[in-house]
Gaussian input, Z-matrix of N, CA and C with variables (Angstrom, degrees):
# hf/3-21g

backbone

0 1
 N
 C     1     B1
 C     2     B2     1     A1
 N     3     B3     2     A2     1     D1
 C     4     B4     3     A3     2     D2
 C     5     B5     4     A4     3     D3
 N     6     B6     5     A5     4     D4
 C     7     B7     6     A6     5     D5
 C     8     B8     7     A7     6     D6
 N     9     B9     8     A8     7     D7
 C    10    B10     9     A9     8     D8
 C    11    B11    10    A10     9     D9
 N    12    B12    11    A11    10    D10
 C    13    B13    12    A12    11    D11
 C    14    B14    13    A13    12    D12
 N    15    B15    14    A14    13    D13
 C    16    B16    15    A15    14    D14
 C    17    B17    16    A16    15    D15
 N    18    B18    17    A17    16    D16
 C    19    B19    18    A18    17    D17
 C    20    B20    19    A19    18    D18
 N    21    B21    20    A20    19    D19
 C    22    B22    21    A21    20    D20
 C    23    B23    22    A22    21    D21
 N    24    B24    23    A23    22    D22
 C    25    B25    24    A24    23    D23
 C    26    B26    25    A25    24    D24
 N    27    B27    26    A26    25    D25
 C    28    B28    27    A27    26    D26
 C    29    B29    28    A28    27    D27
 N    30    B30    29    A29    28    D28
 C    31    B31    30    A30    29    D29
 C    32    B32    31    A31    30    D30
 N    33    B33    32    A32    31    D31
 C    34    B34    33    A33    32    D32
 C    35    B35    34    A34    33    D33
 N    36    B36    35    A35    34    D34
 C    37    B37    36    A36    35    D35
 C    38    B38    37    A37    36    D36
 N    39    B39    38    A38    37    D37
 C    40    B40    39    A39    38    D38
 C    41    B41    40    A40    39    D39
 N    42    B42    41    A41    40    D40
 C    43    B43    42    A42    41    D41
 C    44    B44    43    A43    42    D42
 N    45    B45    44    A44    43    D43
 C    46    B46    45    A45    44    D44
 C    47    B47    46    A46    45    D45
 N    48    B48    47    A47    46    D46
 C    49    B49    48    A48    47    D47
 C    50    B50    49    A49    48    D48
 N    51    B51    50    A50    49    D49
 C    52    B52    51    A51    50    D50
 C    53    B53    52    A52    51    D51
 N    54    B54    53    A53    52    D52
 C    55    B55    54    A54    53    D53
 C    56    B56    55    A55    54    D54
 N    57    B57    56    A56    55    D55
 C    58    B58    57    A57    56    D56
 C    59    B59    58    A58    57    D57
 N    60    B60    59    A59    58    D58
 C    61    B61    60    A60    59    D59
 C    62    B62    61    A61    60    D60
 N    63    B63    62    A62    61    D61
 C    64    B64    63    A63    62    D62
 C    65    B65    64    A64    63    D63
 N    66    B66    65    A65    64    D64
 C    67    B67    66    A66    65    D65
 C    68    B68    67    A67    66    D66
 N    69    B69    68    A68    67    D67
 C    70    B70    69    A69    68    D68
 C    71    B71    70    A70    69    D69
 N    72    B72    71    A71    70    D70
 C    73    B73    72    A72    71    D71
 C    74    B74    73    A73    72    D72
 N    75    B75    74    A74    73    D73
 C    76    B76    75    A75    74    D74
 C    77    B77    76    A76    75    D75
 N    78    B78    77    A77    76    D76
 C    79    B79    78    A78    77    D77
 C    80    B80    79    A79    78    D78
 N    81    B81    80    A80    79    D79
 C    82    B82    81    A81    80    D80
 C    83    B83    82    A82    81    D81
 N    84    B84    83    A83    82    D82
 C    85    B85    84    A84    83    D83
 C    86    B86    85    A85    84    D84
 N    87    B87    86    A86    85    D85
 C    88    B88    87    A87    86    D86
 C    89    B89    88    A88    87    D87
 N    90    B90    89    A89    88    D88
 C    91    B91    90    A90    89    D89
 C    92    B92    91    A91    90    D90
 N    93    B93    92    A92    91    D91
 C    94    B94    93    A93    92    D92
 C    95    B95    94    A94    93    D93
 N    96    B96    95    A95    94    D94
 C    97    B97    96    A96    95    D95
 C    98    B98    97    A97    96    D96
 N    99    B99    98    A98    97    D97
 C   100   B100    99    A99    98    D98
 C   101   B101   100   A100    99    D99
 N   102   B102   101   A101   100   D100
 C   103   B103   102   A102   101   D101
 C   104   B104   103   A103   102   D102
 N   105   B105   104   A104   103   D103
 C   106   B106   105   A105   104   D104
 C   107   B107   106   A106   105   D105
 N   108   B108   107   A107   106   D106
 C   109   B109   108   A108   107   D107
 C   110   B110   109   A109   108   D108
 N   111   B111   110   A110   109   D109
 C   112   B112   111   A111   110   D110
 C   113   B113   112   A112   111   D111
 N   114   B114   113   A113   112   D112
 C   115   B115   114   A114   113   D113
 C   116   B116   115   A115   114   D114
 N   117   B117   116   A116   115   D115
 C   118   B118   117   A117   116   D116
 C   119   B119   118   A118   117   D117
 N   120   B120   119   A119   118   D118
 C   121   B121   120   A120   119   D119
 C   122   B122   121   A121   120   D120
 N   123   B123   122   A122   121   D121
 C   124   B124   123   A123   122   D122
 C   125   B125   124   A124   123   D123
 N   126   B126   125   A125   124   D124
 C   127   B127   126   A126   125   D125
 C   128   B128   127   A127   126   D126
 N   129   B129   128   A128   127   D127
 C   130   B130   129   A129   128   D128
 C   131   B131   130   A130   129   D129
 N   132   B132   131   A131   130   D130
 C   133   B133   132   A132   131   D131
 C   134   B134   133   A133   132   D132
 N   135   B135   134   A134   133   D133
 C   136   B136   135   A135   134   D134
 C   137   B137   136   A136   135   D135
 N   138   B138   137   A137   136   D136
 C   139   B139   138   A138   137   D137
 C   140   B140   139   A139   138   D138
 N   141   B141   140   A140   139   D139
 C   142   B142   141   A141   140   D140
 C   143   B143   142   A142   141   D141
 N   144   B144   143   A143   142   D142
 C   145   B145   144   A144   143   D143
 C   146   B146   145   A145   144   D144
 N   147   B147   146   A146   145   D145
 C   148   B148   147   A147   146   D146
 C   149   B149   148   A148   147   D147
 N   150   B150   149   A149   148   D148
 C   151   B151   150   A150   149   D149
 C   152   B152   151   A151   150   D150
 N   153   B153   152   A152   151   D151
 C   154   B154   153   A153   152   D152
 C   155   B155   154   A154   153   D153
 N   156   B156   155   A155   154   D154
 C   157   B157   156   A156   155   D155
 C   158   B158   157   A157   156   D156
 N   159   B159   158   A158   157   D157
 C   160   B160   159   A159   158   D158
 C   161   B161   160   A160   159   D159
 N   162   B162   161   A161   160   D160
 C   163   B163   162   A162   161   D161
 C   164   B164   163   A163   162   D162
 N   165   B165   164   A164   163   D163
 C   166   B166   165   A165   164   D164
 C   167   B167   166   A166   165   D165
 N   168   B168   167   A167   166   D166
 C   169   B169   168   A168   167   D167
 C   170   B170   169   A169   168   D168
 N   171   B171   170   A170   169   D169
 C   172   B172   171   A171   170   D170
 C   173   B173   172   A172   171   D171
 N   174   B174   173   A173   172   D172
 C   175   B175   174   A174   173   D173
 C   176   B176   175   A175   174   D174
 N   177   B177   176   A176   175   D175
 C   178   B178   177   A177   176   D176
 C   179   B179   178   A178   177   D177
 N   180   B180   179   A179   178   D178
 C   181   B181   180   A180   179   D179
 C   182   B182   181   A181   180   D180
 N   183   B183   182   A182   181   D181
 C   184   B184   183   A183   182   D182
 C   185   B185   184   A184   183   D183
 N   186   B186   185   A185   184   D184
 C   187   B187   186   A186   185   D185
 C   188   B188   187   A187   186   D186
 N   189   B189   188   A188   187   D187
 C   190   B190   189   A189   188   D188
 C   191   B191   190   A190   189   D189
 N   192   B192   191   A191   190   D190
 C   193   B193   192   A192   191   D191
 C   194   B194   193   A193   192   D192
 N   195   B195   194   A194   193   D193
 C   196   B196   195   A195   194   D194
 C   197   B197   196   A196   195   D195
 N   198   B198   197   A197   196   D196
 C   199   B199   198   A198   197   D197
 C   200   B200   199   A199   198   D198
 N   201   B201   200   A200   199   D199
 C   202   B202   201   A201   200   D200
 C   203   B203   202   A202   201   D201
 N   204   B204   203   A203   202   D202
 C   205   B205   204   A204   203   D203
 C   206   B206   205   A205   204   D204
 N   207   B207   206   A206   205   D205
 C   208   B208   207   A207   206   D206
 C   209   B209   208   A208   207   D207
 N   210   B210   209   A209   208   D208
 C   211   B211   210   A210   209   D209
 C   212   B212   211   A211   210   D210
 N   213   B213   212   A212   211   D211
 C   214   B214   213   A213   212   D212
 C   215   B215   214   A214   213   D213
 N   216   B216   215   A215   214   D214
 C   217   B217   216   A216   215   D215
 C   218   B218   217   A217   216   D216
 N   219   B219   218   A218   217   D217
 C   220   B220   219   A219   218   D218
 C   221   B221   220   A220   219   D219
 N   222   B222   221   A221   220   D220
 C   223   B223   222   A222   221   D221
 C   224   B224   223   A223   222   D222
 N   225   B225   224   A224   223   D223
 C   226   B226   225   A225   224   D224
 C   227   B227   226   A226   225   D225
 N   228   B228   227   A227   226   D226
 C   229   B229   228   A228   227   D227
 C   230   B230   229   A229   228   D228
 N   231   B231   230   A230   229   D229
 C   232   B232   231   A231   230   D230
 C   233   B233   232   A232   231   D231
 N   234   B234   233   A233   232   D232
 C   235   B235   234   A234   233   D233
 C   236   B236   235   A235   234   D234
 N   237   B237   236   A236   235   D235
 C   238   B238   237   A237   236   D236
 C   239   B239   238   A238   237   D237
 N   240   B240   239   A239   238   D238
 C   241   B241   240   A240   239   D239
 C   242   B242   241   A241   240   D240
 N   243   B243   242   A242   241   D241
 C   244   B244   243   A243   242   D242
 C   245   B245   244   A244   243   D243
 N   246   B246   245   A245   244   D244
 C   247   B247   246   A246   245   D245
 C   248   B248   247   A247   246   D246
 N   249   B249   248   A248   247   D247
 C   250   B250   249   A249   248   D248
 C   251   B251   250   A250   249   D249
 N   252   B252   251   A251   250   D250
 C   253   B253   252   A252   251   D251
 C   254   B254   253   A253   252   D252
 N   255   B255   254   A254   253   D253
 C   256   B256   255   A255   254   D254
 C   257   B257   256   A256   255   D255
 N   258   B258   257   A257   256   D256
 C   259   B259   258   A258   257   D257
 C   260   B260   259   A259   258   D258
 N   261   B261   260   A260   259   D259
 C   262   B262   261   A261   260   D260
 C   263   B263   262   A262   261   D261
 N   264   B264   263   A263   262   D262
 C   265   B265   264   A264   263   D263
 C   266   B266   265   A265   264   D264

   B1=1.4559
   B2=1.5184
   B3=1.5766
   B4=1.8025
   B5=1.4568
   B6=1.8162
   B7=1.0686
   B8=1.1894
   B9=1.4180
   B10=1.9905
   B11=1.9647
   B12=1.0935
   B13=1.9534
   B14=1.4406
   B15=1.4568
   B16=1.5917
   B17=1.1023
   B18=1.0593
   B19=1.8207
   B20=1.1388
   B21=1.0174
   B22=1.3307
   B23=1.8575
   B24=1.4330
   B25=1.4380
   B26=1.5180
   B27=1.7256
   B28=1.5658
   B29=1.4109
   B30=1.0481
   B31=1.5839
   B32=1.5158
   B33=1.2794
   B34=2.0836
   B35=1.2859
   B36=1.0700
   B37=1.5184
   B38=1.4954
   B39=1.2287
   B40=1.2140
   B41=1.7702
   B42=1.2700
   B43=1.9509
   B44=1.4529
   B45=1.6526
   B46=1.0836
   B47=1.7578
   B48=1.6846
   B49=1.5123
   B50=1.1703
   B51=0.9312
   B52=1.8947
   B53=1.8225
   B54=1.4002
   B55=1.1953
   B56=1.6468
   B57=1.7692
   B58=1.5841
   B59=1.3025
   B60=1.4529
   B61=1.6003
   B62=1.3524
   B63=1.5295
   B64=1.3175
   B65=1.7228
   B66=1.4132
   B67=1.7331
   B68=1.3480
   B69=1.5633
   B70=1.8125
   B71=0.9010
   B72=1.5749
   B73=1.6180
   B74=1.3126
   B75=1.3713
   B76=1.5947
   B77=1.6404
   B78=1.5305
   B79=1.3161
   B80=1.4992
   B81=1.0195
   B82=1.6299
   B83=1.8373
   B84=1.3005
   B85=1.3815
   B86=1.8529
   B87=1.6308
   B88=1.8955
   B89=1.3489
   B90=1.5301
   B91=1.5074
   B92=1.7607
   B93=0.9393
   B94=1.5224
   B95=1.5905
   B96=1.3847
   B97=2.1569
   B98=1.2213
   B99=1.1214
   B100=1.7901
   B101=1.5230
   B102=1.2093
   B103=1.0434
   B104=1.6818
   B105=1.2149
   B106=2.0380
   B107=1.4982
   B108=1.3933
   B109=1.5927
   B110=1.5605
   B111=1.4363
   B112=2.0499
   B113=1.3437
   B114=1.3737
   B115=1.3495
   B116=1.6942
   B117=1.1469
   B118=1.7303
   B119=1.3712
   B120=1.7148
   B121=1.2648
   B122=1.3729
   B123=1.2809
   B124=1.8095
   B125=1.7107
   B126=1.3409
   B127=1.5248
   B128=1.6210
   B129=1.4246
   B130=1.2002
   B131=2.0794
   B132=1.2686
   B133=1.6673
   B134=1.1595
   B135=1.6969
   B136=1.4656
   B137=1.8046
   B138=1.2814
   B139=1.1318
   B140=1.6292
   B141=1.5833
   B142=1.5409
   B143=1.3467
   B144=1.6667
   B145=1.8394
   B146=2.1057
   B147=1.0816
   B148=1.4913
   B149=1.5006
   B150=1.2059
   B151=1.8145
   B152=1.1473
   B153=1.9905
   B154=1.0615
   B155=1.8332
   B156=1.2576
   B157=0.7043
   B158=1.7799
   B159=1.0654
   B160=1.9605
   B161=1.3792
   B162=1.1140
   B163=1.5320
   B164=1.4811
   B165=1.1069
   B166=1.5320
   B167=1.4204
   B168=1.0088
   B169=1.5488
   B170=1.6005
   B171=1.3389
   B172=1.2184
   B173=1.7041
   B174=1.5402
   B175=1.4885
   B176=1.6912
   B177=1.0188
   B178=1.1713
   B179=1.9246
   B180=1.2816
   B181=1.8756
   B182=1.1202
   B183=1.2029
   B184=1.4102
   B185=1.2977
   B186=1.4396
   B187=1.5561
   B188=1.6752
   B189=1.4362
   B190=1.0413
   B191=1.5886
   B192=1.7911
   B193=1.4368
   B194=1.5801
   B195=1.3314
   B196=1.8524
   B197=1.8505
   B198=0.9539
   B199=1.4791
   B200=2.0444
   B201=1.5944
   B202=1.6749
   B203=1.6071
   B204=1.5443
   B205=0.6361
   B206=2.0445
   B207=1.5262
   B208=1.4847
   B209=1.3235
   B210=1.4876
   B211=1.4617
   B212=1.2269
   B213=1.7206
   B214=1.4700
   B215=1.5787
   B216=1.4784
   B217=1.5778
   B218=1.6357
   B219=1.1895
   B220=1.8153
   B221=1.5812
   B222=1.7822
   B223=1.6530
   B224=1.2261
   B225=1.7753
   B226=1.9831
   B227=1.1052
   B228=0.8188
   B229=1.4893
   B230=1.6947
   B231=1.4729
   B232=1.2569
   B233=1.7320
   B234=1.1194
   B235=1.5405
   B236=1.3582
   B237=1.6673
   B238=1.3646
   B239=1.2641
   B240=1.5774
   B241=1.3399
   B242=1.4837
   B243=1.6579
   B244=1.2367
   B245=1.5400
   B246=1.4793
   B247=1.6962
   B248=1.4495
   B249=1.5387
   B250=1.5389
   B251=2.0003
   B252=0.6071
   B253=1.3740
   B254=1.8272
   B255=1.5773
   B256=1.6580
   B257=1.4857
   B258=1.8237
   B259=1.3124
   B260=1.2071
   B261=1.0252
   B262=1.8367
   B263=1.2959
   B264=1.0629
   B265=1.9895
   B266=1.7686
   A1=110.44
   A2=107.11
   A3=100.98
   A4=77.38
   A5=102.78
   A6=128.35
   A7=139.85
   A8=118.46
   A9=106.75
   A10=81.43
   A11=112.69
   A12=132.74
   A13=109.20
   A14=120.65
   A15=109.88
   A16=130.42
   A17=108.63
   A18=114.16
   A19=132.65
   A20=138.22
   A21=139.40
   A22=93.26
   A23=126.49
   A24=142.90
   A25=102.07
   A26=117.74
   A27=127.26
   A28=118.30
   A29=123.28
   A30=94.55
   A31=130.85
   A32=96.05
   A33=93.03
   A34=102.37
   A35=125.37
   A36=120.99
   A37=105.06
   A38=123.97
   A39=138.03
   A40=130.98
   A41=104.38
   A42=113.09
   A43=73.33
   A44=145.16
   A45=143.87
   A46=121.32
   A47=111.26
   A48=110.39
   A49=85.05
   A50=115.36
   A51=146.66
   A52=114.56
   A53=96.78
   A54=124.39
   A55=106.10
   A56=92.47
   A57=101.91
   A58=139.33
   A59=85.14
   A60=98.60
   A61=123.89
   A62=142.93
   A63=97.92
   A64=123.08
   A65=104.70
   A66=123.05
   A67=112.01
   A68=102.40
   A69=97.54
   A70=92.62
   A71=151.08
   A72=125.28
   A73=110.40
   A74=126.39
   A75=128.17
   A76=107.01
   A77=98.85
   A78=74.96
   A79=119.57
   A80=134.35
   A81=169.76
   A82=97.39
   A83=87.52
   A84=102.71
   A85=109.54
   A86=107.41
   A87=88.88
   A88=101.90
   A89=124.54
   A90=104.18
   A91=114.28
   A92=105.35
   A93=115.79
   A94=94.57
   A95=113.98
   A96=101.07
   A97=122.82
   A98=121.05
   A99=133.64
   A100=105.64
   A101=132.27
   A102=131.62
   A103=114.02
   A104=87.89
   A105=113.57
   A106=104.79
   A107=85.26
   A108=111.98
   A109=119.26
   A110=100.43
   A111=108.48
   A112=97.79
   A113=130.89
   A114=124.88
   A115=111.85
   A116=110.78
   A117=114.77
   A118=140.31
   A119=99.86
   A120=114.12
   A121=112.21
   A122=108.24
   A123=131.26
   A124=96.29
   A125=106.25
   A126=135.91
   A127=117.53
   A128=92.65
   A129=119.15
   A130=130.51
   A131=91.14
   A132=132.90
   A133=122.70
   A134=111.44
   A135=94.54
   A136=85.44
   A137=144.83
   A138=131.07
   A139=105.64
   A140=99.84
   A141=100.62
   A142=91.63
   A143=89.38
   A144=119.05
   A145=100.75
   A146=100.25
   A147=107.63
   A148=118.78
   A149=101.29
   A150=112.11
   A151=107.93
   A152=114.15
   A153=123.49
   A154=97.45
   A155=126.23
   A156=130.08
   A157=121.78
   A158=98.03
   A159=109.68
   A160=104.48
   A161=103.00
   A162=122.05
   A163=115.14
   A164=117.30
   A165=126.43
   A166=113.16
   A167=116.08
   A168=126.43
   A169=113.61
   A170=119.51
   A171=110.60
   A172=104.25
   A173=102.90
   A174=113.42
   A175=109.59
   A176=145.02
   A177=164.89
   A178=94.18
   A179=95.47
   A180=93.55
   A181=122.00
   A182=139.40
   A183=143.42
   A184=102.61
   A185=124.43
   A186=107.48
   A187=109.24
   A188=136.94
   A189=139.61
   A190=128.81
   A191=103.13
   A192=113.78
   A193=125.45
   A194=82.87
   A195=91.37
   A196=138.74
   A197=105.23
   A198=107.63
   A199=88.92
   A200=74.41
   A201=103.52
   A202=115.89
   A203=126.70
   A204=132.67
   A205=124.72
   A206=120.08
   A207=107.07
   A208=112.11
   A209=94.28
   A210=107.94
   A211=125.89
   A212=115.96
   A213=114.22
   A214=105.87
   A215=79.30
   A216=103.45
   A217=149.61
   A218=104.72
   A219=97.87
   A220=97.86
   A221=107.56
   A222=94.32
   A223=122.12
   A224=129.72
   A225=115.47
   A226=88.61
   A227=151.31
   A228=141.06
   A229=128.73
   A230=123.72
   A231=103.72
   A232=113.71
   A233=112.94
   A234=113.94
   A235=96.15
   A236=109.80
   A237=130.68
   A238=119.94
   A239=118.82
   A240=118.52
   A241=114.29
   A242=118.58
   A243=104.72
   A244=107.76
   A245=121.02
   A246=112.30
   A247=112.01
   A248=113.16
   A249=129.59
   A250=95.17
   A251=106.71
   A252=105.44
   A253=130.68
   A254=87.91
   A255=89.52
   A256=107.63
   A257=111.65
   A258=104.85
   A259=121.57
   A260=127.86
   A261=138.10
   A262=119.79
   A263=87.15
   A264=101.24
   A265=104.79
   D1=154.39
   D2=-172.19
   D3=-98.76
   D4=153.83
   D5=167.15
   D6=-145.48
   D7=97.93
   D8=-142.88
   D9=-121.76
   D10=158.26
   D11=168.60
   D12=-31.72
   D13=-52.27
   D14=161.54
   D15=-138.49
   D16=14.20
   D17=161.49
   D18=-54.21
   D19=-167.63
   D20=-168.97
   D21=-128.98
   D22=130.93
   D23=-144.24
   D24=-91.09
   D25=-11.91
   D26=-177.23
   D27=-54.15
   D28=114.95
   D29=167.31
   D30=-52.48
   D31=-31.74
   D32=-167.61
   D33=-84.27
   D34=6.58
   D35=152.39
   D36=-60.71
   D37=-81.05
   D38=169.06
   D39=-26.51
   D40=1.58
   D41=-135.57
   D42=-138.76
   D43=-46.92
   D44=-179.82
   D45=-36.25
   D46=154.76
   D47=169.11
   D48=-139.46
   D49=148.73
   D50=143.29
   D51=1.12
   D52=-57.95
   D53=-159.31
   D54=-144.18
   D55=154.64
   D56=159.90
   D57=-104.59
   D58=16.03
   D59=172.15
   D60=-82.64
   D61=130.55
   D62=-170.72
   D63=-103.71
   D64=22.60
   D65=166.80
   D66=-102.25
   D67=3.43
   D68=164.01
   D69=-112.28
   D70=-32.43
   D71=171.83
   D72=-64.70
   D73=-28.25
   D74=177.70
   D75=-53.69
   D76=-40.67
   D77=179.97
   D78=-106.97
   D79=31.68
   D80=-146.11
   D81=-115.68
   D82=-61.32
   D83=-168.58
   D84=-77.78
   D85=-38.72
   D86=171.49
   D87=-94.85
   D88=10.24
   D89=161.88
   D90=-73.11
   D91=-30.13
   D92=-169.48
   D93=-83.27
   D94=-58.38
   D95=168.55
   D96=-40.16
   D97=-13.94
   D98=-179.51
   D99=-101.21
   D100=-52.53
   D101=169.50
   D102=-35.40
   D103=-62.41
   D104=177.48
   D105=-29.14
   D106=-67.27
   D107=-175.05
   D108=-42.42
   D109=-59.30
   D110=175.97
   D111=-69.62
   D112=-42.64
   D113=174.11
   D114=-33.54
   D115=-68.37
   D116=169.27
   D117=-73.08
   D118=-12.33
   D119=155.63
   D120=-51.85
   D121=-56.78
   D122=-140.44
   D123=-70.99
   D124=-45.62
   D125=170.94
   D126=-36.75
   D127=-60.44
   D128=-177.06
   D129=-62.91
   D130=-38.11
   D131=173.56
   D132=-87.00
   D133=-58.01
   D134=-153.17
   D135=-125.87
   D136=13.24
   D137=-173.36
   D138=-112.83
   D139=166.77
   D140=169.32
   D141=-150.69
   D142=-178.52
   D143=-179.54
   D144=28.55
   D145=-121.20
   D146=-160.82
   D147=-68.41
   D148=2.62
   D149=-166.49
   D150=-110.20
   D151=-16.50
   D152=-165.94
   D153=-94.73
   D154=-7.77
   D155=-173.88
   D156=-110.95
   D157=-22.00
   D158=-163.37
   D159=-69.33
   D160=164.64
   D161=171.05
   D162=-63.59
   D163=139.80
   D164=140.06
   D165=2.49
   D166=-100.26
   D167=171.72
   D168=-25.20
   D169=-53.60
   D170=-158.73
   D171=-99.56
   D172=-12.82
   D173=154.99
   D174=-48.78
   D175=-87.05
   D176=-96.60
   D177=-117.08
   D178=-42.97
   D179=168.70
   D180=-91.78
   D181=2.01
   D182=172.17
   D183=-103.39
   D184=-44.15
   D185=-179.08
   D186=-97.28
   D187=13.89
   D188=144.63
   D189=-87.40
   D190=-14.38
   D191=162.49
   D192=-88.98
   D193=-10.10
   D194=174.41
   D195=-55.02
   D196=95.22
   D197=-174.47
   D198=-53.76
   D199=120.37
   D200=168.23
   D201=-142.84
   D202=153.92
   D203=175.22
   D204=-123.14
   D205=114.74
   D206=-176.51
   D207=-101.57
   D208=114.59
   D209=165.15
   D210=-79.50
   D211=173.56
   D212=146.25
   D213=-149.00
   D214=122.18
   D215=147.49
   D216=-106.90
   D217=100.79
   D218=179.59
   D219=81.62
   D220=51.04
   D221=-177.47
   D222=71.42
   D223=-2.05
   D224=-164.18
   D225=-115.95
   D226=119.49
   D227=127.24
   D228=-23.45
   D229=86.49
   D230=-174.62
   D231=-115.86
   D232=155.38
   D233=-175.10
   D234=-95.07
   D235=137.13
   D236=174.19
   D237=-112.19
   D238=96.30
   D239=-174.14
   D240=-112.42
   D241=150.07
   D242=-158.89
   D243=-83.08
   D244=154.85
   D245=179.84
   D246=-57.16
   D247=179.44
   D248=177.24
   D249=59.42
   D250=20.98
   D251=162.10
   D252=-83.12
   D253=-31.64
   D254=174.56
   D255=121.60
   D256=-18.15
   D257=-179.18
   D258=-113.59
   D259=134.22
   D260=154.40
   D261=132.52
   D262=141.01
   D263=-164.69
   D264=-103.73

């Protein structure tokens, strides 16, 4: 039996695609390898201390809950995030 912290223990949960096509799960499947990928990029580059470390989940709500601000200066567009947040190298 699969058994992950909060999933559900079924296999055919797990065994599922998107679709029944199988060039839309093809591409189902390297959309999500790319995802993976910037996921550990992003990790890798631009994170520190506790952010550099967190899950998925708590990735994705902390830096989508983040009070930020986009400026522009001189034509750039730059994002202004406040310190002790976890980001910048």
């Amino acid at each position: 039996m699969w058994r992950t912290g909060s999933s559900s223990s079924r296999p055919e949960v797990h065994a599922t695609c998107p679709a029944i096509d199988y060039d839309r799960n093809a591409a189902w499947r390297q959309l999500a390898a790319l995802a993976t990928s910037l996921t550990a990029w992003l990790r890798h580059l631009a994170l520190d201390g506790d952010l550099a470390k967190a899950g998925t989940m708590t990735l994705r709500f902390r830096l989508l809950s983040a009070p930020a601000r986009l400026i522009t200066h001189a034509r750039r567009k730059i994002l202004k995030v406040p310190p002790g947040l976890g980001l910048g190298r």
